[in-house]
MIDOSE-1310 file (N, C-alpha, C; in nm, 2 decimals, decimal comma, always signed):
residues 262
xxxx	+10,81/+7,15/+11,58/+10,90/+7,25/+11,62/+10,94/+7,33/+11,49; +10,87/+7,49/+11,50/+10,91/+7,53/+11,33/+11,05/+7,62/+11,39; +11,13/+7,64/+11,25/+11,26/+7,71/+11,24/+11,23/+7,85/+11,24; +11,27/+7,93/+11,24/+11,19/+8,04/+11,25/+11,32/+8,14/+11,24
xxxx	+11,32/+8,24/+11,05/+11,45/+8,34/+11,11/+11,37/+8,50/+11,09; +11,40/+8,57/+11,18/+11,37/+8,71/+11,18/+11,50/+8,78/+11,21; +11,48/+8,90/+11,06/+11,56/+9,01/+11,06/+11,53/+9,08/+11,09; +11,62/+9,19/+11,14/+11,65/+9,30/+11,26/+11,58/+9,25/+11,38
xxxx	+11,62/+9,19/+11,41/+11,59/+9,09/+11,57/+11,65/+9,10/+11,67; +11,78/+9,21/+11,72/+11,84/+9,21/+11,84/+11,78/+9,33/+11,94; +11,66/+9,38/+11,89/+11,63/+9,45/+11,98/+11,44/+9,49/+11,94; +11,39/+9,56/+11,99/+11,27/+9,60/+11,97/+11,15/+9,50/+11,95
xxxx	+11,05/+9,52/+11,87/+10,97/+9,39/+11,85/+11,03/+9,26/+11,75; +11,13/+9,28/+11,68/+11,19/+9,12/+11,66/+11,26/+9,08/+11,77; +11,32/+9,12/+11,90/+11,39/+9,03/+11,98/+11,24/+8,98/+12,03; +11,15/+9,03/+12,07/+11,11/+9,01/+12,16/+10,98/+8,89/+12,04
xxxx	+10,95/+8,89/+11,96/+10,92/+8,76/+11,87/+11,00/+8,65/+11,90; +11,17/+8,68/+11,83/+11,24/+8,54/+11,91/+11,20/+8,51/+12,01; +11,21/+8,61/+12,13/+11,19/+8,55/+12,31/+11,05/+8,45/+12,26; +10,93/+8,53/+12,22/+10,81/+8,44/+12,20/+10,84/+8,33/+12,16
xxxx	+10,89/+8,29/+12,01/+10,92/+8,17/+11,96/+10,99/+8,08/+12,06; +11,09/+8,14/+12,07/+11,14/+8,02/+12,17/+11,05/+7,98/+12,27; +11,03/+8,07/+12,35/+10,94/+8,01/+12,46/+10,81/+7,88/+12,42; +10,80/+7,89/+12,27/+10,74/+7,83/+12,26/+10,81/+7,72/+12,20
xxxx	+10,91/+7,65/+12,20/+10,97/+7,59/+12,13/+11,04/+7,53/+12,03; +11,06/+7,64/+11,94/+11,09/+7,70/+11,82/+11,21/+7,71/+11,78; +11,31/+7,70/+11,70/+11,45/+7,72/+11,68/+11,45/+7,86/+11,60; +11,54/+7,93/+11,65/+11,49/+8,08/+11,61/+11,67/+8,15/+11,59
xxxx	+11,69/+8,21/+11,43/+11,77/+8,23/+11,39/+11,74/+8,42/+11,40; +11,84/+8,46/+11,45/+11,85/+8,60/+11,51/+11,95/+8,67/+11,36; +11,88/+8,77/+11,37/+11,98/+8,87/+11,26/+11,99/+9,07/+11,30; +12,11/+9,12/+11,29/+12,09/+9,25/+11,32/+12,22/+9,28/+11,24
xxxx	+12,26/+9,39/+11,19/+12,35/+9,46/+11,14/+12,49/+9,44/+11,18; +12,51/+9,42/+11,26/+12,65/+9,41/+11,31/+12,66/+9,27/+11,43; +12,81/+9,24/+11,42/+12,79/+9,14/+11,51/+12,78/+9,11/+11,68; +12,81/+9,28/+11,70/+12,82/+9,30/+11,83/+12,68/+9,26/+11,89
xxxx	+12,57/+9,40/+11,80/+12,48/+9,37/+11,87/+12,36/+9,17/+11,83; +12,43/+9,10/+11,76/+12,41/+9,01/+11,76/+12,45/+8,93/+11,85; +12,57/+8,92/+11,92/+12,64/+8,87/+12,02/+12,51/+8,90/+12,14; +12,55/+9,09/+12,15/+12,46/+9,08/+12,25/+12,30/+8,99/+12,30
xxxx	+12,25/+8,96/+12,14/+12,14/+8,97/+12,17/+12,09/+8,76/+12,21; +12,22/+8,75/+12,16/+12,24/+8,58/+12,18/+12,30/+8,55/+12,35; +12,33/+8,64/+12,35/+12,37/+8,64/+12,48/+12,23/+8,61/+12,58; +12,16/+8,73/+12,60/+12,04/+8,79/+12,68/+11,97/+8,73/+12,60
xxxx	+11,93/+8,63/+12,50/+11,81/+8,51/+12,51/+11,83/+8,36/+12,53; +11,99/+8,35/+12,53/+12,02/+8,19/+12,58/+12,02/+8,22/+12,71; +12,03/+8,29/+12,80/+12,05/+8,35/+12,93/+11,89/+8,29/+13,00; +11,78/+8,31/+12,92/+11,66/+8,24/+12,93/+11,62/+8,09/+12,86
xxxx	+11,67/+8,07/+12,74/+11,62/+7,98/+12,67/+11,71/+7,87/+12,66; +11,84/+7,89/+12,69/+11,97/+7,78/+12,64/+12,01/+7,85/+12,48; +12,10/+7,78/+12,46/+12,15/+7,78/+12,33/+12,13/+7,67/+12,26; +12,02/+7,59/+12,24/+12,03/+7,47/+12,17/+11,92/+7,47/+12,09
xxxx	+11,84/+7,55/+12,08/+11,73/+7,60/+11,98/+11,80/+7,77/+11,92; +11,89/+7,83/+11,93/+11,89/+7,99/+11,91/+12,02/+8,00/+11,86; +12,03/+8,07/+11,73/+12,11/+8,09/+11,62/+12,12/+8,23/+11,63; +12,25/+8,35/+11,55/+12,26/+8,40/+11,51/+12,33/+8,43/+11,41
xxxx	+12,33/+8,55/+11,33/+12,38/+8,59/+11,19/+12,41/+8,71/+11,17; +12,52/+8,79/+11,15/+12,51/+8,97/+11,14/+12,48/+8,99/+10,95; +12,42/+9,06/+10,97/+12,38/+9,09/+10,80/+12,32/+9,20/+10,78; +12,38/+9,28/+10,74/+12,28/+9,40/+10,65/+12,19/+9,36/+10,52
xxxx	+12,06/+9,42/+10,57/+11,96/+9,33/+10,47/+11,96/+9,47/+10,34; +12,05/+9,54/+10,31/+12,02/+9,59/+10,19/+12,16/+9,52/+10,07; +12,20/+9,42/+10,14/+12,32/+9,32/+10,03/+12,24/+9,20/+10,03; +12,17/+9,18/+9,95/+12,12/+9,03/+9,93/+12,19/+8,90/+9,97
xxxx	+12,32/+8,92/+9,94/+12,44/+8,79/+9,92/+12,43/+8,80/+10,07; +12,45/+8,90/+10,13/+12,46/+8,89/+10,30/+12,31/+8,81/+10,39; +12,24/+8,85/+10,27/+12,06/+8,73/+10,36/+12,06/+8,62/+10,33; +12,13/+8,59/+10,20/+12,15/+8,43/+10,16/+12,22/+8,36/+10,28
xxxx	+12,32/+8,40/+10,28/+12,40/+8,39/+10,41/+12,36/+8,33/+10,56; +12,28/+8,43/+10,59/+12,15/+8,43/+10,73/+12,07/+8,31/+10,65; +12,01/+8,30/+10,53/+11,94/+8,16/+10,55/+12,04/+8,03/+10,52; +12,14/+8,03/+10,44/+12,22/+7,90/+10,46/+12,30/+7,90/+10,59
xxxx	+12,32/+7,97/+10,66/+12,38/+7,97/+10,84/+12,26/+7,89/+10,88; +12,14/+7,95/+10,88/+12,00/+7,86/+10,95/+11,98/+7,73/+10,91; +11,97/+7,70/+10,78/+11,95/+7,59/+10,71/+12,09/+7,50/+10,78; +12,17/+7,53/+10,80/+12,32/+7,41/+10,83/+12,31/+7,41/+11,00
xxxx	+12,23/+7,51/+11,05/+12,25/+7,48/+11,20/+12,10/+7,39/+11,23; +11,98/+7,39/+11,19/+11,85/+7,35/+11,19/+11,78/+7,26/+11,10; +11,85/+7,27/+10,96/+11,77/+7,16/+10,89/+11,70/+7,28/+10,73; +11,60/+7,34/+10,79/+11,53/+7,39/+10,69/+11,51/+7,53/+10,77
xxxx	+11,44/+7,65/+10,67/+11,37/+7,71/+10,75/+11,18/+7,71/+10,72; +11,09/+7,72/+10,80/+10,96/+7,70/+10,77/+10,93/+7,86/+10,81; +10,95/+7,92/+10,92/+10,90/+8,09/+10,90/+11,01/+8,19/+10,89; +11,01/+8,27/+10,75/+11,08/+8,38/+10,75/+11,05/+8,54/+10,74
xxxx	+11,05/+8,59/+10,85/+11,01/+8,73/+10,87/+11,09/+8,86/+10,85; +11,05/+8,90/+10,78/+11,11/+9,03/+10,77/+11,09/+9,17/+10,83; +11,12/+9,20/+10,91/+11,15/+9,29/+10,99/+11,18/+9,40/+11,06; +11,34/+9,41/+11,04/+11,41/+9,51/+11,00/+11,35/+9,64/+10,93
xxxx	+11,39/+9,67/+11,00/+11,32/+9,86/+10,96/+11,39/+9,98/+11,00; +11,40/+10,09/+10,96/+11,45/+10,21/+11,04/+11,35/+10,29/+11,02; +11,33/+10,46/+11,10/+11,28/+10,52/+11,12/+11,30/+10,65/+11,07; +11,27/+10,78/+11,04/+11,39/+10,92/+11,06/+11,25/+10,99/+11,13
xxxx	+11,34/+11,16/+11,17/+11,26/+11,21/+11,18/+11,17/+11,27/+11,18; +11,08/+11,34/+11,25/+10,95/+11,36/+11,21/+10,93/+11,52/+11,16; +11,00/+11,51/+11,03/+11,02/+11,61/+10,94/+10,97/+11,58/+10,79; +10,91/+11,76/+10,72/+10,89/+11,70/+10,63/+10,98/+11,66/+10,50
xxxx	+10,93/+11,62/+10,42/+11,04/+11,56/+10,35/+11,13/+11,65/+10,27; +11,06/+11,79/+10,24/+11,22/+11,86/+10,20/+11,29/+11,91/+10,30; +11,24/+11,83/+10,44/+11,36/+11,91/+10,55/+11,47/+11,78/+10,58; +11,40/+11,67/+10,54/+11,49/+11,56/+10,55/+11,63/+11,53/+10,51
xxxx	+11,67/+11,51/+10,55/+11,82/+11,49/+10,54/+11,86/+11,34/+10,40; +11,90/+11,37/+10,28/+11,93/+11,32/+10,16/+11,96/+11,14/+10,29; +12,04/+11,17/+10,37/+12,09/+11,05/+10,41/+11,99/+10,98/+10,46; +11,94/+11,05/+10,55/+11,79/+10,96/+10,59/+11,71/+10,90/+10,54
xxxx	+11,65/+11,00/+10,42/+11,57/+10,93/+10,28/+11,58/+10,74/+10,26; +11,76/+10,79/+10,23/+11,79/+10,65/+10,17/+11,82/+10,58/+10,27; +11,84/+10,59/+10,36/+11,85/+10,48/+10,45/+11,73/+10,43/+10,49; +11,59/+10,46/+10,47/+11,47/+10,44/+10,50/+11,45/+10,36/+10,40
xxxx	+11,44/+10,40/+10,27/+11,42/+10,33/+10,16/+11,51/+10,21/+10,07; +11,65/+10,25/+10,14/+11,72/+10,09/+10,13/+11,67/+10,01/+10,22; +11,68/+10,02/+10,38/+11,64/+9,88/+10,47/+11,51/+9,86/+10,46; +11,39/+9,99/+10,46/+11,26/+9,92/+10,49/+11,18/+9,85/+10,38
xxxx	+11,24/+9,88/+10,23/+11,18/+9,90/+10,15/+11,26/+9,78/+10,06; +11,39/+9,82/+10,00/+11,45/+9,76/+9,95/+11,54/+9,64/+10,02; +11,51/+9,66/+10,10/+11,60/+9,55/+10,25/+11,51/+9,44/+10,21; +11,32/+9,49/+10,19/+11,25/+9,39/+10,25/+11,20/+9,32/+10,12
xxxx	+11,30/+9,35/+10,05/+11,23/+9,31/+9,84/+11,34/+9,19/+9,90; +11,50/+9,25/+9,93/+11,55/+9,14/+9,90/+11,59/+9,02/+9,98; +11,46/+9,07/+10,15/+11,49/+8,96/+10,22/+11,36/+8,83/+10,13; +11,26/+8,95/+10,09/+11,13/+8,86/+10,01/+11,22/+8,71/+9,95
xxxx	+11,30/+8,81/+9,81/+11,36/+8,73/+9,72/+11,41/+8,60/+9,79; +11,54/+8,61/+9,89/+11,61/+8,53/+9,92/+11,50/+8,38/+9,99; +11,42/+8,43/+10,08/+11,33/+8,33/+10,11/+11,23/+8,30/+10,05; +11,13/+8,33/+9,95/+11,09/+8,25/+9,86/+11,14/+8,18/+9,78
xxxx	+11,30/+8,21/+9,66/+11,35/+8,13/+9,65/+11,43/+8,00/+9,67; +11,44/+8,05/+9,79/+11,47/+7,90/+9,89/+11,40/+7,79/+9,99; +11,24/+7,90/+9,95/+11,13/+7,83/+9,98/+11,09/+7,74/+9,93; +11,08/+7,74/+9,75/+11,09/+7,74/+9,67/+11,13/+7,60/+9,65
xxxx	+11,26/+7,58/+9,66/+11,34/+7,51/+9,66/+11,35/+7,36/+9,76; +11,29/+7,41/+9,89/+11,31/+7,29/+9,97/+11,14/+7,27/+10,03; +11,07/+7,37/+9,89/+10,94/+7,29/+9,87/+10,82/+7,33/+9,99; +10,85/+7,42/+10,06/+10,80/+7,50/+10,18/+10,79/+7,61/+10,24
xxxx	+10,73/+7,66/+10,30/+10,77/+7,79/+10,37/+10,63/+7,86/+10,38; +10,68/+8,01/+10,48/+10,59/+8,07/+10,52/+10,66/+8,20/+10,51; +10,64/+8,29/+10,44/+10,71/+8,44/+10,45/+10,62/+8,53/+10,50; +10,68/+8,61/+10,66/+10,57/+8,71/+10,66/+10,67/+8,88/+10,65
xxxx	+10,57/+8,94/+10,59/+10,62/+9,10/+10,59/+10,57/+9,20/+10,70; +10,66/+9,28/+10,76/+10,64/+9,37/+10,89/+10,53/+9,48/+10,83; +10,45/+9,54/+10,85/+10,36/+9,63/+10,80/+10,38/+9,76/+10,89; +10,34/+9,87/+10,88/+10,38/+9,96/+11,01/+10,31/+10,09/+10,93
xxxx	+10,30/+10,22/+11,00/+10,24/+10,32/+10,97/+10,26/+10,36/+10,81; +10,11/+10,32/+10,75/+10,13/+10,43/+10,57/+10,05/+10,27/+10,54; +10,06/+10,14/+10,63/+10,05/+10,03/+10,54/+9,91/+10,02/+10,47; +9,79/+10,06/+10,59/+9,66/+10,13/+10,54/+9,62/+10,22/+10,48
xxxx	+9,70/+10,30/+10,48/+9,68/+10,43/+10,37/+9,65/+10,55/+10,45; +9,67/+10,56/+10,59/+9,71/+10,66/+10,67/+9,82/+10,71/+10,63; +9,75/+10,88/+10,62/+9,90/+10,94/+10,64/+9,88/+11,05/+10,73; +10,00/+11,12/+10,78/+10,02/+11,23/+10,87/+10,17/+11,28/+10,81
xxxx	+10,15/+11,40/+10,86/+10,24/+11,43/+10,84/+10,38/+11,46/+10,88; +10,52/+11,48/+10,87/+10,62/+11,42/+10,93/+10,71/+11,30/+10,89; +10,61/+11,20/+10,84/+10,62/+11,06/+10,83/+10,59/+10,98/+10,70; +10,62/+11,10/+10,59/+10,59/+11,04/+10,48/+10,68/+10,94/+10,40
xxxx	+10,77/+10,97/+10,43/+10,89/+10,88/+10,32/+10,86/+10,73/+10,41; +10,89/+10,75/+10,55/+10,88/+10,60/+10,59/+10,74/+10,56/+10,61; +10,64/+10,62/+10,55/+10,50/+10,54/+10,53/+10,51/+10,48/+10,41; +10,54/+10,59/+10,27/+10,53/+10,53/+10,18/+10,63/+10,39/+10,15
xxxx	+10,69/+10,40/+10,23/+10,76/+10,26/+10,25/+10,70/+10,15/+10,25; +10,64/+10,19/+10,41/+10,55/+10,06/+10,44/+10,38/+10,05/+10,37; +10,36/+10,16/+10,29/+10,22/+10,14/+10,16/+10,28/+10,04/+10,07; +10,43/+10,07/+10,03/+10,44/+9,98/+9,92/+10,48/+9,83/+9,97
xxxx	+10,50/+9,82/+10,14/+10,50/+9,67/+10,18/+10,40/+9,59/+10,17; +10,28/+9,66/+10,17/+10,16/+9,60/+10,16/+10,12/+9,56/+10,03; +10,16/+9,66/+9,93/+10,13/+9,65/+9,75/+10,27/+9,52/+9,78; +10,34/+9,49/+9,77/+10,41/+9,41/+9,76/+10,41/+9,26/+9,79
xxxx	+10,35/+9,27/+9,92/+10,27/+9,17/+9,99/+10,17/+9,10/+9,90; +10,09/+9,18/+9,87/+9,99/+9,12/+9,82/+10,01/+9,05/+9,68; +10,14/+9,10/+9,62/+10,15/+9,06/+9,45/+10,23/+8,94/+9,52; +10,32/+8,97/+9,61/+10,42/+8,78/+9,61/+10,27/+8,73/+9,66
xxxx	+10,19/+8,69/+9,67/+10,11/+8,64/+9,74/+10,00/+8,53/+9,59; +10,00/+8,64/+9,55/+9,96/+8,63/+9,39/+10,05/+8,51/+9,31; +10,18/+8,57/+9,29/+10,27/+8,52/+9,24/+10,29/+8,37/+9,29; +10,32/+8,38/+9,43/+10,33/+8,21/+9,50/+10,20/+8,14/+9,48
xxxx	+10,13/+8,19/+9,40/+9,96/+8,14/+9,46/+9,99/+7,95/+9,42; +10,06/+7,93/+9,34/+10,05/+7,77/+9,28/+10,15/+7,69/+9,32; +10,21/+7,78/+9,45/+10,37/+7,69/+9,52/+10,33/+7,64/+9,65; +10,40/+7,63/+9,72/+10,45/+7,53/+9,86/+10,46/+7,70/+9,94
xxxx	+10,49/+7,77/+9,85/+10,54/+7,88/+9,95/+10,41/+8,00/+9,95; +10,39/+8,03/+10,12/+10,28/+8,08/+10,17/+10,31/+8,22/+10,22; +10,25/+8,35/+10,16/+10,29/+8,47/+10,21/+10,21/+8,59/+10,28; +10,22/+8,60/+10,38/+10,11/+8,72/+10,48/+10,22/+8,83/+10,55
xxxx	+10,16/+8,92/+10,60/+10,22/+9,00/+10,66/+10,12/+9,02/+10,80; +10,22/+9,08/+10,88/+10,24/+9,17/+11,07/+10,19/+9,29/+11,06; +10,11/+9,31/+11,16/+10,08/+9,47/+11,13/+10,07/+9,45/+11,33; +10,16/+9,53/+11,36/+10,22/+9,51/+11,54/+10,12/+9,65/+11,60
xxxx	+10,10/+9,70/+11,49/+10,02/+9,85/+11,57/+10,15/+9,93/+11,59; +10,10/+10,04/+11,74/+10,20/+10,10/+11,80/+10,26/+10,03/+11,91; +10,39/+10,02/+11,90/+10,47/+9,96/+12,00/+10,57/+10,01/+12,05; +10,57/+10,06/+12,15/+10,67/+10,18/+12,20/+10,82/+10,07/+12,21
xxxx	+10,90/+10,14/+12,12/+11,02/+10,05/+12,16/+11,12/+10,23/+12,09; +11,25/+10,20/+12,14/+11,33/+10,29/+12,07/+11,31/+10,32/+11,94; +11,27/+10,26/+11,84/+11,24/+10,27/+11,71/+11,12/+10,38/+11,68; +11,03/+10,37/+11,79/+10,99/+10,49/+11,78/+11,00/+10,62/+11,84
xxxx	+11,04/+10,59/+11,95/+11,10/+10,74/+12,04/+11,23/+10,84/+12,00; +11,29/+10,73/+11,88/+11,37/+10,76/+11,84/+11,40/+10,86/+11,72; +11,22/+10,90/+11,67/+11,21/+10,96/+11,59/+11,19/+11,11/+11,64; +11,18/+11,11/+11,77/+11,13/+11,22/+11,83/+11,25/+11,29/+11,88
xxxx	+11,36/+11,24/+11,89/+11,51/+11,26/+11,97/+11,58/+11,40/+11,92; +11,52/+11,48/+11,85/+11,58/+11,59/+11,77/+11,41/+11,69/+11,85; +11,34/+11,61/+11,90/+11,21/+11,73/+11,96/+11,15/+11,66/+12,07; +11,21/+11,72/+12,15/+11,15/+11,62/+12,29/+10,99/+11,73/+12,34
xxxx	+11,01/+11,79/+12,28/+10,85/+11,88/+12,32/+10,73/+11,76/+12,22; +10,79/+11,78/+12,13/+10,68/+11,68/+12,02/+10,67/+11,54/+12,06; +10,76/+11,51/+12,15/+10,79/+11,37/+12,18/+10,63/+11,35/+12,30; +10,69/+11,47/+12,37/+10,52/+11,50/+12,50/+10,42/+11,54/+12,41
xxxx	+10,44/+11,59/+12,34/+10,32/+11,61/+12,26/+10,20/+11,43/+12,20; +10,29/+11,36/+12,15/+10,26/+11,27/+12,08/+10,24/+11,14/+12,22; +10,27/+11,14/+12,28/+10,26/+11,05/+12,38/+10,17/+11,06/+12,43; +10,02/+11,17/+12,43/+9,90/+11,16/+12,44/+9,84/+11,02/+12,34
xxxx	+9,91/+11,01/+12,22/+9,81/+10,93/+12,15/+9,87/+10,79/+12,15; +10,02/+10,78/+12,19/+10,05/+10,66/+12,22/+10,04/+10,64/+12,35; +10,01/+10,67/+12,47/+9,94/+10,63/+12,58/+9,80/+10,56/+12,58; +9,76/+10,62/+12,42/+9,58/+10,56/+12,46/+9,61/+10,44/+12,32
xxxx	+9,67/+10,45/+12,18/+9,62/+10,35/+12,12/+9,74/+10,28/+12,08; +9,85/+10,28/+12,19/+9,97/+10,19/+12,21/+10,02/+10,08/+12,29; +10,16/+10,01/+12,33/+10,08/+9,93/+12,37/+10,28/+9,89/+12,33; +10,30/+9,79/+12,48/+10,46/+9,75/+12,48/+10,47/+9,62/+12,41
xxxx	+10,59/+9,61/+12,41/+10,65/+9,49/+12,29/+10,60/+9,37/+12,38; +10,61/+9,36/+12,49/+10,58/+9,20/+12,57/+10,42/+9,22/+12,55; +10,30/+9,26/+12,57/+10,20/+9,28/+12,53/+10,20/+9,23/+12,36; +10,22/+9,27/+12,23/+10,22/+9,29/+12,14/+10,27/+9,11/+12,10
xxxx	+10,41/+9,08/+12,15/+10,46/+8,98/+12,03/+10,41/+8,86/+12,07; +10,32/+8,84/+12,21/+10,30/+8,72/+12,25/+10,18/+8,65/+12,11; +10,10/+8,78/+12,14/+9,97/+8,74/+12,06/+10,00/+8,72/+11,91; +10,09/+8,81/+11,87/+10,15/+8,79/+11,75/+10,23/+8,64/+11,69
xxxx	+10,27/+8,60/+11,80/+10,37/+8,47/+11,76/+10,22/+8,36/+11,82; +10,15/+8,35/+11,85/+10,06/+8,27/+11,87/+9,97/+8,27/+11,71; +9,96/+8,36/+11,67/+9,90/+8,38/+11,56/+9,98/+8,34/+11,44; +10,07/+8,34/+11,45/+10,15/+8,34/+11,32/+10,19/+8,12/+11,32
xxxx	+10,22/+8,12/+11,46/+10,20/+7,97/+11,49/+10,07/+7,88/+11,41; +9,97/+7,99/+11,40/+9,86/+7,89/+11,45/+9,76/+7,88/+11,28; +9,89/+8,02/+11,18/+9,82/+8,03/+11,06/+9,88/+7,95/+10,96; +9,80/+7,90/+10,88/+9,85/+7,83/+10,72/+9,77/+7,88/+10,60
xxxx	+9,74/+8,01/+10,62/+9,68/+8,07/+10,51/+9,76/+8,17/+10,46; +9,81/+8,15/+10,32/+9,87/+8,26/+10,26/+9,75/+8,41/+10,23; +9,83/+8,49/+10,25/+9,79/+8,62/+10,20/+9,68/+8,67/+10,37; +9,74/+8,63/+10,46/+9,66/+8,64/+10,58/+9,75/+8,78/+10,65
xxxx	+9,64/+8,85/+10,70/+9,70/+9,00/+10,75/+9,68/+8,98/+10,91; +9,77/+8,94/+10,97/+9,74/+8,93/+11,12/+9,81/+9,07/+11,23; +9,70/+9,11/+11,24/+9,66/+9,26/+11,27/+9,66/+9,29/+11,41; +9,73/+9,32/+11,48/+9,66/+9,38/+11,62/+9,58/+9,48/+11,64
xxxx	+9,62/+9,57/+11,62/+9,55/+9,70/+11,71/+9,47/+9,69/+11,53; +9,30/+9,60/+11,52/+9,21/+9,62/+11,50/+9,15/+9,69/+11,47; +9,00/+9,80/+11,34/+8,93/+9,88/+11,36/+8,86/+9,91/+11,47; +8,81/+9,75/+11,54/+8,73/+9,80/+11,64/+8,81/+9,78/+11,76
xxxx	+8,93/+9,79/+11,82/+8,99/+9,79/+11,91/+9,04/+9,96/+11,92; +9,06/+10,02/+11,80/+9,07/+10,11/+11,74/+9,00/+10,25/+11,81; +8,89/+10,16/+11,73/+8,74/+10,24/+11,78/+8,74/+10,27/+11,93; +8,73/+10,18/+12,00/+8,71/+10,15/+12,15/+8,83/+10,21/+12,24
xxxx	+8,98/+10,22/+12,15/+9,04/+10,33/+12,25/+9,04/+10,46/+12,26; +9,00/+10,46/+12,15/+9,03/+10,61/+12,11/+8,88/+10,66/+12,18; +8,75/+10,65/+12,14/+8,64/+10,64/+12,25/+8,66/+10,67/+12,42; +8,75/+10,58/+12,44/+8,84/+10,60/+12,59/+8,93/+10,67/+12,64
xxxx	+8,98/+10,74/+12,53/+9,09/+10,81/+12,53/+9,09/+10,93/+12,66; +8,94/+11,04/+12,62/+8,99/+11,09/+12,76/+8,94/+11,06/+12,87; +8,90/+10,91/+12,90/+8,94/+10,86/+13,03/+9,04/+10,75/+13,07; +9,09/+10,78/+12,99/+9,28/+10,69/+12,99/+9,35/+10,73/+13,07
xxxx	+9,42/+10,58/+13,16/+9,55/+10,72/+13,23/+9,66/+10,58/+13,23; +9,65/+10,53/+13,12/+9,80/+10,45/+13,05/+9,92/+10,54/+13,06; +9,99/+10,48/+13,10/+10,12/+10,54/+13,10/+10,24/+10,43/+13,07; +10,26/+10,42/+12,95/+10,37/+10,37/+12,86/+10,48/+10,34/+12,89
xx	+10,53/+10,47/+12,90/+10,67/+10,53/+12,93/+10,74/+10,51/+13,05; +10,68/+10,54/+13,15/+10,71/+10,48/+13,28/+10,75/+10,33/+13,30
């Protein structure tokens, strides 16, 4: 039975990882920004699972002292932790970047970027320490080296999760502690429709391409939490949406009639 804590977990594809974990019987430590929507989210998975495997923790992951927190809360309710995921992400608009708003910037690049240096830190160090572990990093659009445009600041985010990835990976190479990253594809959850909420024409516009090479969070986290269960190799990229799955939708595209959204 591994311990398992993922941040920004009360909604989108980390709740729906917890649901997987658990179901598979896993003790799974929940984290999100505030404690409401933590409450909530402890709510609607003991509702399914009990409460005797499922923790939560409110923490903003751009205060370090606040993720230490989330892992000694896990460590005193479960023992240890064996997988720590990092998660938590925000989004902005799909504007370019001198149209961006100074606030958005930084809120992209404290949580997605800087959130996820200092969820790294906290759990390899404590990995470290109780001689184990498994850290994975969330990967998401820019982590290939795609870019488009609209979506530059929070790609370059997730390019440097990957450059980041790969050096802790380097670094741990002679410890106990094992590091890979998530690459979920597209997964229609608020987090991404949410970027579109200032242009609902672009929102129809773009839902041509997430109709054909996307794909819902219950789809996505099953196969993902099966995989991440089933790996012990550091520096492992466990990938959904594939080159050649890639290849093959987009090939199909105009005889697709997915409909996502509905």
């Amino acid at each position: 039975m591994k311990n398992i804590v993922i941040t920004g977990s009360t909604r989108g594809i980390g709740y729906g990882l917890a649901h997987e974990f658990l179901a598979r019987g896993c003790r799974v430590t929940i984290n999100g920004r505030s404690p409401n929507s933590v409450t909530q989210a402890l709510t609607s998975l003991s509702q399914i699972h009990g409460n005797e495997r499922l923790h939560g923790c409110a923490a903003n992951v751009t205060h370090e002292e606040e993720l230490q927190t989330v892992w000694d809360t896990a460590v005193a309710r479960f023992g240890s932790v064996d997988i720590w995921i990092n998660n938590a992400g925000v989004g902005h608009p799909m504007q370019m970047v001198w149209e961006l708003p100074q606030a958005a910037i930084d809120q992209v690049i404290d949580i997605d970027f800087k959130g996820l240096v200092y969820g790294s830190r906290v759990a390899i160090r404590n990995m470290l320490q109780q001689g184990h572990g498994h850290l994975y990093n969330m990967e998401g659009f820019g982590s290939n080296g795609r870019i488009r445009a609209g979506i530059s600041v929070y790609g370059s985010t997730k390019a440097a999760v990957r450059f980041l990835s790969r050096s802790l990976t380097q670094e741990t190479a002679d410890t106990a502690v094992k590091v890979s990253t998530l690459s979920p594809g597209i997964v229609i959850t608020d987090f991404l429709t949410d970027q579109y909420k200032d242009d609902p024409a672009g929102l129809e516009q773009a839902k041509k391409v997430f109709n054909s090479l996307g794909d819902k969070v219950e789809t996505v986290t099953p196969w993902l939490v099966e995989k991440v269960l089933a790996n012990d190799k550091s520096g492992a990229n466990i990938s959904w949406l594939t080159p050649v799955k890639l290849f093959t939708r987009l090939a199909m595209q105009p005889f697709s009639k997915r409909d996502l959204f509905t």
